[in-house]
PALUM-565343 format. One record per atom (N, C-alpha, C, CB): residue number from 0; residue in three letters; atom name; z negated, x, y. Coordinates in steps of 0.001 Angstrom, whole numbers. Atoms other than C-alpha are relative to their C-alpha. Glycine has a CB too. Example, Ala and Ser with C-alpha at 12.3 -4.5 7.8 and 13.67 -1.06 7.14 Angstrom:
     n   res   atom        zz        xx        yy
     0   ALA      N         0       890     -1190
     0   ALA     CA     -7800     12300     -4500
     0   ALA      C         0       900      1200
     0   ALA     CB     -1246      -992        27
     1   SER      N        60      -820     -1190
     1   SER     CA     -7140     13670     -1060
     1   SER      C      -730      -770      1090
     1   SER     CB      1415       414       462
This chain:
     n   res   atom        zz        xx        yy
     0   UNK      N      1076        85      -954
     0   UNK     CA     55983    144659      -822
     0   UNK      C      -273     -1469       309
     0   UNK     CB       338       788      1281
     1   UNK      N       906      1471      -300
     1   UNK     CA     53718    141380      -151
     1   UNK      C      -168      -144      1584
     1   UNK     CB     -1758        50      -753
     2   UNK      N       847      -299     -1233
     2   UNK     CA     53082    140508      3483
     2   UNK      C       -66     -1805       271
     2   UNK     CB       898      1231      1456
     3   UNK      N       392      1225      -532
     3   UNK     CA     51782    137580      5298
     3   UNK      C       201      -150      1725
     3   UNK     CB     -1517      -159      -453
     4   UNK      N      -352       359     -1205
     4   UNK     CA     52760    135978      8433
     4   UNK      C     -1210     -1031       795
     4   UNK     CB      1413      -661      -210
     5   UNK      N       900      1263      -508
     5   UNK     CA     50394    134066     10767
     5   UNK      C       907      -596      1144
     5   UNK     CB     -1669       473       650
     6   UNK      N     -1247       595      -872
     6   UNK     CA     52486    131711     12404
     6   UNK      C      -922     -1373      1259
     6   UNK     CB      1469      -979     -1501
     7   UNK      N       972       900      -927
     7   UNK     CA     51065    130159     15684
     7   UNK      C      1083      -494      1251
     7   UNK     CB     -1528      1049       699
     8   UNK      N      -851       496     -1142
     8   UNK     CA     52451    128351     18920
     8   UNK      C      1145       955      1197
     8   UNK     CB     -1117      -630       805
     9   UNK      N      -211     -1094      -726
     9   UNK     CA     52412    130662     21014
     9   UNK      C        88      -406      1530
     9   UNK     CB      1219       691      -521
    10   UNK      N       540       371     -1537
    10   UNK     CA     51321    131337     24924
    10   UNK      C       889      1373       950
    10   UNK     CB     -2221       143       120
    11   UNK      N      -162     -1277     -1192
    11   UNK     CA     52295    133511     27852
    11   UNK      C     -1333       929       504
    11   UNK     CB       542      -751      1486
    12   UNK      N      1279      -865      -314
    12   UNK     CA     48767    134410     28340
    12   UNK      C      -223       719     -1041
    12   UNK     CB     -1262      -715       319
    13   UNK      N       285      -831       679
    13   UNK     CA     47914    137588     27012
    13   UNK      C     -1574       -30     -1063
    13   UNK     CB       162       935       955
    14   UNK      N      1457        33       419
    14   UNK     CA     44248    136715     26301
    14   UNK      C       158     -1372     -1655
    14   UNK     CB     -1216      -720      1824
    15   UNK      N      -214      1295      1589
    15   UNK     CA     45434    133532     23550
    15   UNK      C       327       623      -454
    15   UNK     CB       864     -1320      -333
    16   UNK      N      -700      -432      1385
    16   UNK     CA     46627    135696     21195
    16   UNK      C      -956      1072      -649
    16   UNK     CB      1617       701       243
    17   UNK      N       887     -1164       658
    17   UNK     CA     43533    137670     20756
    17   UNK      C     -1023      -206     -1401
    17   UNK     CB      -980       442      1183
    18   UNK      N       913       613      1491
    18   UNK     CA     42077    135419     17980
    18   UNK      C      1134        73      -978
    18   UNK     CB      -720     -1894        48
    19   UNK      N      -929      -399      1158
    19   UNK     CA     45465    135651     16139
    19   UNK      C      -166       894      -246
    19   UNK     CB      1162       -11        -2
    20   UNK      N      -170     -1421       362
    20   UNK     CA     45523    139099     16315
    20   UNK      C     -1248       372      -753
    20   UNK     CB       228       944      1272
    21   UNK      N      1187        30       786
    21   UNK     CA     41924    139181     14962
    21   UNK      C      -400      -769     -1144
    21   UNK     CB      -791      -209       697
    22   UNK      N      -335       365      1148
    22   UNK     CA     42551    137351     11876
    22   UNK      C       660       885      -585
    22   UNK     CB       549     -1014       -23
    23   UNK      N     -1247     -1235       966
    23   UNK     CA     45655    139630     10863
    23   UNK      C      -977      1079       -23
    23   UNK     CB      1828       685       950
    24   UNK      N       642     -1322       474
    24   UNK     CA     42834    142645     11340
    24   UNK      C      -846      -233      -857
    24   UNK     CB      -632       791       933
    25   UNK      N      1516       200       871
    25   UNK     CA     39992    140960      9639
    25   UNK      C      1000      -353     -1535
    25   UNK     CB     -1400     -1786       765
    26   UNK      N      -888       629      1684
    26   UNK     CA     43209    139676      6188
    26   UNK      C       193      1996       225
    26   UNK     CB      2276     -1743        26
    27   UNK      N      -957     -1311       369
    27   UNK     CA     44514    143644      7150
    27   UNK      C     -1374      1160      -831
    27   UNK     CB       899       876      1937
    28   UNK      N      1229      -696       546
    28   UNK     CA     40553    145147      6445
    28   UNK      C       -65      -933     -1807
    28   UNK     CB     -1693      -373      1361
    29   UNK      N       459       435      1219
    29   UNK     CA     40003    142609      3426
    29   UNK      C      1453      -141     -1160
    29   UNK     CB      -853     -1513       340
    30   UNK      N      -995      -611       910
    30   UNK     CA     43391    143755      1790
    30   UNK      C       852      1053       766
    30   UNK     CB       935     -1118      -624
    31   UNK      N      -439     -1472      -155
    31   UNK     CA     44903    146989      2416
    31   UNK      C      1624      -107      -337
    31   UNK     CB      -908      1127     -1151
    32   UNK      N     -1281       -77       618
    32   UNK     CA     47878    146394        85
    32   UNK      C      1106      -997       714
    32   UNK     CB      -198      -349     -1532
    33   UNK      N      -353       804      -393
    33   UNK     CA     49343    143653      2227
    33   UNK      C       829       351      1598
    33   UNK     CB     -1077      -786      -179
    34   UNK      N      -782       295      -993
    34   UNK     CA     51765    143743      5281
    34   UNK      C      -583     -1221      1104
    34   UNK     CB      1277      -348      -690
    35   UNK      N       838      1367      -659
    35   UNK     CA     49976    141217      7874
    35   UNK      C      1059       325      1585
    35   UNK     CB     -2437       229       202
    36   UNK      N      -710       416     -1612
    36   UNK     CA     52330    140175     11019
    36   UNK      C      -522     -1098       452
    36   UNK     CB      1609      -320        90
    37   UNK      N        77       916      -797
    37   UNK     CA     51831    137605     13581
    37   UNK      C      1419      -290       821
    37   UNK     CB     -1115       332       779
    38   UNK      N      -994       550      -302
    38   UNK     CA     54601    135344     14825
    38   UNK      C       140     -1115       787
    38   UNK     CB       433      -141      -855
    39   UNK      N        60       460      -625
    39   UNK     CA     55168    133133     17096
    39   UNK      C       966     -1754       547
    39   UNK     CB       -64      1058       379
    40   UNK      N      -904       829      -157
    40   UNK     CA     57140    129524     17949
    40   UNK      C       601      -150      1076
    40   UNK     CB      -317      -901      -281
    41   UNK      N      -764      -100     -1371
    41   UNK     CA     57972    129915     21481
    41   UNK      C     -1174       431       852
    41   UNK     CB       775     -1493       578
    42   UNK      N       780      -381      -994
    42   UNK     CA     56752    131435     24591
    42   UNK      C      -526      1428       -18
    42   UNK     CB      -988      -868        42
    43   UNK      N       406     -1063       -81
    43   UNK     CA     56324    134501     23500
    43   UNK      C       674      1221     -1631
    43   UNK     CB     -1664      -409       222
    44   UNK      N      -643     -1038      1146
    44   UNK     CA     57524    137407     20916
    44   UNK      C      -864       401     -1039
    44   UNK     CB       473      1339       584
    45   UNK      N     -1688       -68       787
    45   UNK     CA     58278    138265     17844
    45   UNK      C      -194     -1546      -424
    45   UNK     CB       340      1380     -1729
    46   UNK      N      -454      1430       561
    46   UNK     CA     59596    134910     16458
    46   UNK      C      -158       -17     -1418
    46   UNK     CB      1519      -375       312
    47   UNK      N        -3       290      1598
    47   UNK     CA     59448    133509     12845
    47   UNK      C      1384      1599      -754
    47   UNK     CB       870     -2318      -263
    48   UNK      N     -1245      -880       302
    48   UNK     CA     62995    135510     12386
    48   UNK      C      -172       968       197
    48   UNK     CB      1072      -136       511
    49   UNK      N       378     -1687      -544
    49   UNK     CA     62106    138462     14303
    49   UNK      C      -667       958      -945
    49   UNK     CB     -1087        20      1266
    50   UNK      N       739     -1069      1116
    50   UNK     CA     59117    139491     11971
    50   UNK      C       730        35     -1551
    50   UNK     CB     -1759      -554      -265
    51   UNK      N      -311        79      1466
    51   UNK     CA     60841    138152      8631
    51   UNK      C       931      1286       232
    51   UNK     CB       761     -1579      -681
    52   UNK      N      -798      -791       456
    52   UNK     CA     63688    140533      9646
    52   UNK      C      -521      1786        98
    52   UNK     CB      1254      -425       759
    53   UNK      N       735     -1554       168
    53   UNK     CA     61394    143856     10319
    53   UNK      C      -644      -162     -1085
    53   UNK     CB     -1067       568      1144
    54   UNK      N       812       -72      1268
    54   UNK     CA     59456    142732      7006
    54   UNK      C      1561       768      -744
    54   UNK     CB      -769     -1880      -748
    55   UNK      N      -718      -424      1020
    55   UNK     CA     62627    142772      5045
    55   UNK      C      1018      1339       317
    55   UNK     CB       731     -1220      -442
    56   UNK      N      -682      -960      -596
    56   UNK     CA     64006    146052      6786
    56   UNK      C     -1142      1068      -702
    56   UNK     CB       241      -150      1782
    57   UNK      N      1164     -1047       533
    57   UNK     CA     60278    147569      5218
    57   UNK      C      -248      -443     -1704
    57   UNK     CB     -1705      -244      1071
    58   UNK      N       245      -341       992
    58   UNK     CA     61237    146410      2126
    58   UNK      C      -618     -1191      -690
    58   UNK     CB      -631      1096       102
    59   UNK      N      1262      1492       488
    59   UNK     CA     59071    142970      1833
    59   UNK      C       969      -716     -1036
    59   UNK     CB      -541     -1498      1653
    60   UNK      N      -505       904       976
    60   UNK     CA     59846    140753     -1546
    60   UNK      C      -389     -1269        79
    60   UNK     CB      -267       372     -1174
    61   UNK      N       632      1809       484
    61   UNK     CA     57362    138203     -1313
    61   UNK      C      -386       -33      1752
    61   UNK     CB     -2006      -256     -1616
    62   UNK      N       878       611      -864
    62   UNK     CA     56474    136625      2115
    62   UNK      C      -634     -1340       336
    62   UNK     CB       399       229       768
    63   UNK      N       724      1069      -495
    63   UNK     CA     53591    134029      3166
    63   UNK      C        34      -103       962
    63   UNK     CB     -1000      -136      -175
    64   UNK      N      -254       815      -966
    64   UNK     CA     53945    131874      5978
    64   UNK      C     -1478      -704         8
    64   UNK     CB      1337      -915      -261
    65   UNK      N      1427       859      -334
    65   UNK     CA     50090    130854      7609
    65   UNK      C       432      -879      1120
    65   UNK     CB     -1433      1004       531
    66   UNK      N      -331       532     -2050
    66   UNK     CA     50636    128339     10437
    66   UNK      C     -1406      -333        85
    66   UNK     CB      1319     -1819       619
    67   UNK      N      1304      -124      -268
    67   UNK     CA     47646    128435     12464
    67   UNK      C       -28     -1508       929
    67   UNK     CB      -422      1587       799
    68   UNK      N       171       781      -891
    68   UNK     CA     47758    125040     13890
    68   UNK      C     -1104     -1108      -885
    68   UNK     CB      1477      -506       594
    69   UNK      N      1311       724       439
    69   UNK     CA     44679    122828     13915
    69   UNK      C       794     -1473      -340
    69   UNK     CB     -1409       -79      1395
    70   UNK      N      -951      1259       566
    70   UNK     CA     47044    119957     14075
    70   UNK      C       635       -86        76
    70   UNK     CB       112      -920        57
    71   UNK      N     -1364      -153      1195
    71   UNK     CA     49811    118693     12100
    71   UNK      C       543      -749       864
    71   UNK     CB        36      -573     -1790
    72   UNK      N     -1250       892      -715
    72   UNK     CA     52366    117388     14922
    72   UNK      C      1047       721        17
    72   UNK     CB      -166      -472      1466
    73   UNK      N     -1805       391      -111
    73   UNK     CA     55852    117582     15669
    73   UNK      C       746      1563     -1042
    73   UNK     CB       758        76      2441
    74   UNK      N      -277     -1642       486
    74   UNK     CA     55876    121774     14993
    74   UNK      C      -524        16     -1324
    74   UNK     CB      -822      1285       945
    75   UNK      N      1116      -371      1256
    75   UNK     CA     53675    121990     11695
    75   UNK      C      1305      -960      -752
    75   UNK     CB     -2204      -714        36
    76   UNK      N      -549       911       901
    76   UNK     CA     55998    118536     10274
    76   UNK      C      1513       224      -138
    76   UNK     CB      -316     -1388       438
    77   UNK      N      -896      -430       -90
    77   UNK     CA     59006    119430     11638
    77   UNK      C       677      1224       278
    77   UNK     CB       148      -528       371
    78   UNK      N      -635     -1050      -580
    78   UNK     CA     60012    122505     13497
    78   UNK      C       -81      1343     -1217
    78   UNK     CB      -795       293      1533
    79   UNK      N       684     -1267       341
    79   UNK     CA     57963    125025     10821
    79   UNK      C      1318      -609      -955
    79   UNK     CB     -1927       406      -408
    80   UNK      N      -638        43      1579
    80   UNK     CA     59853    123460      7679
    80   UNK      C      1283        -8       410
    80   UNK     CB      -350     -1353     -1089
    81   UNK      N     -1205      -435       -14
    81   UNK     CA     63315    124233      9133
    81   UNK      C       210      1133       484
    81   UNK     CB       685      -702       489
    82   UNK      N         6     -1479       -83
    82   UNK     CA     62333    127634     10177
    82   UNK      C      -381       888     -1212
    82   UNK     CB      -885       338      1026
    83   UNK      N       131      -893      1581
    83   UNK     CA     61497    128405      6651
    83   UNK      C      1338       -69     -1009
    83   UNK     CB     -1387      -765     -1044
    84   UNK      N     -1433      -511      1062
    84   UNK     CA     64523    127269      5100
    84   UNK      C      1050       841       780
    84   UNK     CB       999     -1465      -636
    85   UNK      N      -937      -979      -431
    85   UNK     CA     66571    129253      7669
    85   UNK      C      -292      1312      -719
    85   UNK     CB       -49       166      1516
    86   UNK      N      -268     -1136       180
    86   UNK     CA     64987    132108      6683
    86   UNK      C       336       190     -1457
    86   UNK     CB      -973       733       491
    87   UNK      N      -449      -168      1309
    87   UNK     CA     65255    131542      3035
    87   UNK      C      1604      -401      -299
    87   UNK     CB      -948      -833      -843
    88   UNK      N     -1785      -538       453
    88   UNK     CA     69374    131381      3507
    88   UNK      C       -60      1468      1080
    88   UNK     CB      1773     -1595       705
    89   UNK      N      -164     -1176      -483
    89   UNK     CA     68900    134402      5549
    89   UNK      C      -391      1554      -787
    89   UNK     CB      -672      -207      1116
    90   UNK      N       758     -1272       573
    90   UNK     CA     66894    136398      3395
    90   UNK      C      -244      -789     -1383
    90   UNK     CB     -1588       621       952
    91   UNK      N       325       338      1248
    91   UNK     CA     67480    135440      -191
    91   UNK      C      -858       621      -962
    91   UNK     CB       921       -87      -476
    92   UNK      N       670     -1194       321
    92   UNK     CA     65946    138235     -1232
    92   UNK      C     -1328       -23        63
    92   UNK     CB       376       962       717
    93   UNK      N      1308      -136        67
    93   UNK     CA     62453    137370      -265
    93   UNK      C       179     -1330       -59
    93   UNK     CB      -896       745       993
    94   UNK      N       765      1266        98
    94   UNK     CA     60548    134991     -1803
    94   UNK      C     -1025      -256      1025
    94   UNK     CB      -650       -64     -1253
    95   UNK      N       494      1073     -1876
    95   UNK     CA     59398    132674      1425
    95   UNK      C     -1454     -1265     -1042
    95   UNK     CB      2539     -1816      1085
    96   UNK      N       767       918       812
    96   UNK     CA     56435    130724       590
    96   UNK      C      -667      -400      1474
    96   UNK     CB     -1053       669     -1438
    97   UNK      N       506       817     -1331
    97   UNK     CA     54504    128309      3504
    97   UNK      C      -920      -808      -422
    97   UNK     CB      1038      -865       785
    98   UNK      N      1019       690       273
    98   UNK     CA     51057    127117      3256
    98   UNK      C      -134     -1037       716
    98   UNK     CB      -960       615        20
    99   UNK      N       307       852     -1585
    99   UNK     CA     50049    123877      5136
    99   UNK      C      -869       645       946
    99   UNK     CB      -769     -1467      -157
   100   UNK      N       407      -224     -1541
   100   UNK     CA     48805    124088      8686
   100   UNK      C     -1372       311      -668
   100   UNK     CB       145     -1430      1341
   101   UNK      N      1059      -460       921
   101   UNK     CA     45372    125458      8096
   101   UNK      C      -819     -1131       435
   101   UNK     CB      -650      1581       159
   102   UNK      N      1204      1299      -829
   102   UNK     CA     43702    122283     10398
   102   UNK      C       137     -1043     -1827
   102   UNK     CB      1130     -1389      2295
   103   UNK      N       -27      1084       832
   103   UNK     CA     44524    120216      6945
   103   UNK      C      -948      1028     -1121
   103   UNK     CB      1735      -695      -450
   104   UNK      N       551      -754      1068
   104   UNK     CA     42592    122761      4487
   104   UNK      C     -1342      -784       678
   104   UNK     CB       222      1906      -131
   105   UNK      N      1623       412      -189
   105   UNK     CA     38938    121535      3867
   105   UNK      C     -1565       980       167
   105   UNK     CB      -224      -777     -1284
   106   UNK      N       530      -818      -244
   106   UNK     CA     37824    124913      4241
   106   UNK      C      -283       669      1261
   106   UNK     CB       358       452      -616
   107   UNK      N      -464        -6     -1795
   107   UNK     CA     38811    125260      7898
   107   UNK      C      -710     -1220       376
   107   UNK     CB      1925      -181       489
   108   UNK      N       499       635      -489
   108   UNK     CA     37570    121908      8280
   108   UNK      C     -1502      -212       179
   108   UNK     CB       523      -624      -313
   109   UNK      N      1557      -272       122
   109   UNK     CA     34049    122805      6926
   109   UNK      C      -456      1249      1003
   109   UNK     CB      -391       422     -1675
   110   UNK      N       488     -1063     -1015
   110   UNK     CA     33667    125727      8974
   110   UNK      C       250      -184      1316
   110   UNK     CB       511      1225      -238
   111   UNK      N         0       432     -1317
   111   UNK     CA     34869    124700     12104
   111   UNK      C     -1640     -1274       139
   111   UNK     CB      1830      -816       260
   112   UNK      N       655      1212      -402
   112   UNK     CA     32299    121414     11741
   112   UNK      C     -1836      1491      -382
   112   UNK     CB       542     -2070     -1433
   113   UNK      N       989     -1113        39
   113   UNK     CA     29406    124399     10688
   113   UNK      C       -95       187      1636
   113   UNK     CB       554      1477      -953
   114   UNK      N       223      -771     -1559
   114   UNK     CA     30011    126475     13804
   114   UNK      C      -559     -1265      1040
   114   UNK     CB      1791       748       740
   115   UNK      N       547       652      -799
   115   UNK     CA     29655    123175     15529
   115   UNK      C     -1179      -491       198
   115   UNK     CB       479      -591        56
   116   UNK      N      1058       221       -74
   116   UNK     CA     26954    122230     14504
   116   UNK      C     -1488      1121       189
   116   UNK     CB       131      -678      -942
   117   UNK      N       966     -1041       -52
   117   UNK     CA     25112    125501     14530
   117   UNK      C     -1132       202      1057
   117   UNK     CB       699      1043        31
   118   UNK      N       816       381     -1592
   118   UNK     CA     23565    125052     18456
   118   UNK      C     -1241     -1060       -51
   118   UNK     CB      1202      -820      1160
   119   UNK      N       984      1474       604
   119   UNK     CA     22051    121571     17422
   119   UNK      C      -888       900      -970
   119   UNK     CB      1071     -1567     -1097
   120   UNK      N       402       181      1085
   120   UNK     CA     20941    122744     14297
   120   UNK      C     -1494      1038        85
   120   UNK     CB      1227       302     -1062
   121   UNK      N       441     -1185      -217
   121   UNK     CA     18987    125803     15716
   121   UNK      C     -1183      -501      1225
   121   UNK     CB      1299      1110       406
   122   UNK      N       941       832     -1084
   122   UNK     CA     16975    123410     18933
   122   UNK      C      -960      -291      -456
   122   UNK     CB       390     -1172       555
């Protein structure tokens, strides 16, 4: 089994987590075959560990690692890339894979600067 993780900061407010959660439905509609969790770095539940270990309890071989951060500080450079090799001595068994932060993709960066401009563009 394949699944993907979206890996974000994480808040105490219930209302921040409603755009994570609406990504994992909009990747869970545009693939079916896929496992889609959301995860968290503090402040709130399940944790990086938490979901890897209910993935690999359902069986998961391959998991992706999304971090949803727009920018690449302390967590994205440091904190993410020693929560991935924990889990890959924890779970040898699944292949762990970790995309960069998505704020560095140029596809994220084009669409965010779109939406912005969309208001202007429309006056």
């Amino acid at each position: 089994m394949k699944a993907i993780v979206l890996f974000a900061h994480g808040s105490r407010d219930p209302l921040w987590h409603g755009p994570i959660k609406a990504i994992a439905t909009r990747i869970k509609e545009m693939s079916t075959d896929l496992e889609v969790r959301c995860a968290y770095l503090e402040l709130t539940e399940p944790t990086l560990m938490q979901t890897t270990a209910e993935l690999s309890k359902l069986g998961c071989t391959q998991l992706h690692i999304t971090p949803l951060f727009l920018g690449v500080g302390k967590h994205a450079r440091e904190d993410l890339p020693l929560l991935v090799q924990e889990l890959k001595q924890s779970y040898p068994l699944i292949e762990i894979t970790c995309a960069p932060s998505i704020g560095e993709d140029a596809r994220i960066i084009d669409a965010v600067a779109k939406v912005s401009l969309n208001p202007l563009s429309q006056s």
